[in-house]
N, C-alpha and C positions, 0 to 999 in steps of 0.2 A: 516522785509524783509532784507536778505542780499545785501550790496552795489556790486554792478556790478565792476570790476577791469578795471584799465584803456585797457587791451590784450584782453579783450572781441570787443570794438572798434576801435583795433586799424587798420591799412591798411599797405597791404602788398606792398611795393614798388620795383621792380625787376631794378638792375642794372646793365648792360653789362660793364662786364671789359675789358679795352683795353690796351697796351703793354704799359707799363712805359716807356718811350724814351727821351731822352733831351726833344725833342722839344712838348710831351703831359703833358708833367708832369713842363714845366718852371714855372706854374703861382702858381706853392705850392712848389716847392723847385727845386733841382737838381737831375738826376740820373747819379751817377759816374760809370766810367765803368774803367777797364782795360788802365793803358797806361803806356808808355813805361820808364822804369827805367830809371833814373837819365834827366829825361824829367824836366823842369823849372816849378815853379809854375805858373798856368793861371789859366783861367777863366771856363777849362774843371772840376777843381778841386774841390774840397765840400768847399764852401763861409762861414764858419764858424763863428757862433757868440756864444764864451763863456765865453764871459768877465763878468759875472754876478755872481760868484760864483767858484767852485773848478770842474775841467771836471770830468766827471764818465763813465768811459767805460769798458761795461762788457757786459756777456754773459746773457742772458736770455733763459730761458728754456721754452716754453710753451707748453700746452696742452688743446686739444680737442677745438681749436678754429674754430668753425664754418662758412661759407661764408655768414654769418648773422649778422646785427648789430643796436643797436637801441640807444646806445650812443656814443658819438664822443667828442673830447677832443681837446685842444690844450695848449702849455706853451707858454706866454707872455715873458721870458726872457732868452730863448736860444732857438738856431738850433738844430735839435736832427737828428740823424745818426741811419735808421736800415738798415740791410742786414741781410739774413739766408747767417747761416757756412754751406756750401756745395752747395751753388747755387741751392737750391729749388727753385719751382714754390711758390709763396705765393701774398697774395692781401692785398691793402690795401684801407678804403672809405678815401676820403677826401674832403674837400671844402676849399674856399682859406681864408687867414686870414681875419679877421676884428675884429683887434684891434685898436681903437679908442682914440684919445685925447678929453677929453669932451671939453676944451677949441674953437675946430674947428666945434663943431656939430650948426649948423645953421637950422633954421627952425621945421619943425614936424618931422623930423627924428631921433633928440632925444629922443621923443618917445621907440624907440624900444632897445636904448641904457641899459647894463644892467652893473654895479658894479660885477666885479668875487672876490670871496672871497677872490682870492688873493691882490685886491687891482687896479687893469688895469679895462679900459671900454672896450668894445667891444660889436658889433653888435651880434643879435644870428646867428648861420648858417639858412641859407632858405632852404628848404626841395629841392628844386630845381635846388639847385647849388652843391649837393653833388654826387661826382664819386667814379668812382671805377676802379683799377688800378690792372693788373697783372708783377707780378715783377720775371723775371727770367733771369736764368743764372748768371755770377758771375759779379754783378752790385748791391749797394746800394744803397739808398736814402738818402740824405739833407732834412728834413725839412724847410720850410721860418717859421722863429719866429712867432707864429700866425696860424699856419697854423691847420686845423681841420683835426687832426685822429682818426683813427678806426679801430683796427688791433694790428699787423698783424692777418692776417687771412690767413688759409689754409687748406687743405684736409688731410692729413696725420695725424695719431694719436697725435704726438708730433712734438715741430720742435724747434731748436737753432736758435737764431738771436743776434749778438751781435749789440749794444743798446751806441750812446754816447748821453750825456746830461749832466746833473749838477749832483753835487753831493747828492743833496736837489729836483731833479725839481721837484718830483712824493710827496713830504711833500708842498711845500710851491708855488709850480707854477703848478696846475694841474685843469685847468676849464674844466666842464663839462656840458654838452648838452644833455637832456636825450627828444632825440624824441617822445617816450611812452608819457610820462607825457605832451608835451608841444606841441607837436605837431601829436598824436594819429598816428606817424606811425611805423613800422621798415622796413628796406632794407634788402633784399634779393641778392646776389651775383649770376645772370644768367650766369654761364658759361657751 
């Protein structure tokens, strides 16, 4: 008898995207928007962390990325910077960090704590803390170091975004969450 695949059981979970804005999107990163030349540096600006390695900022090209998603990622030692080149509409899931010192875990909750191959603990994402965000007009995203992505995503056959991070993050900082397997669901993008 053949073994049954884990997308035989898994559950469809539908999430409503709502407008990336400073103040929806504060507890996983920033959204930069537009300001005004030779303006001082504050606190409107992308909070950058890339002291970990060599910066990499480049264009990424993608294709045929779906408003569906059943893994979700995040790097433990940098901020990561997306935006699409021409102000697309485009989405992204995410959930907020939980990166962990084991030294601070008290009680049964280390339990759930997990070693990521890169070397950092962190909690898994919970099925229930994960959103979904639409990102338009010409404004980019800050990642928070930690923070759980999934994306870009968007409707359009192909679409440019250029992408900062380390020169290494996607070889030696790239943990992943694969819902199917651990938690029998995927998300669906209701828009």
């Amino acid at each position: 008898m053949a073994a049954a695949s884990d997308e035989q059981f898994t559950a469809v979970i539908k999430l409503k995207p709502i407008e990336a804005t400073p103040e929806t999107f504060q507890e996983f990163g920033q959204v930069i928007e537009a300001s005004i030349d030779g303006e001082e540096f504050g606190p409107h600006d992308a909070q950058l962390d890339l002291s970990h390695g060599i910066p990499r900022f480049y264009i990424m090209h993608l294709e045929d990325r779906a408003l569906k998603f059943s893994e979700i990622t995040h790097h433990a030692s940098v901020t990561q910077c997306l935006g699409s080149i021409g102000s697309h509409v485009w989405y992204l899931g995410v959930g907020k960090p939980s990166i962990v010192d084991p030294t601070e875990i008290k009680g049964t909750t280390g339990a759930d704590v997990v070693q990521s191959h890169c070397g950092h603990f962190y909690v898994p994402p919970a099925v229930d803390d994960i959103h979904a965000f639409r990102i338009s007009g010409p404004k980019f995203l800050k990642l928070n170091r930690g923070t759980w992505h999934a994306g870009p995503l968007f409707t359009e056959k192909t679409m440019d975004f250029y992408n900062l991070e380390l020169s290494n993050t996607n070889v030696v900082d790239h943990t992943i969450h694969d819902f199917v397997k651990k938690n029998k669901v995927v998300f669906l993008l209701d828009e």
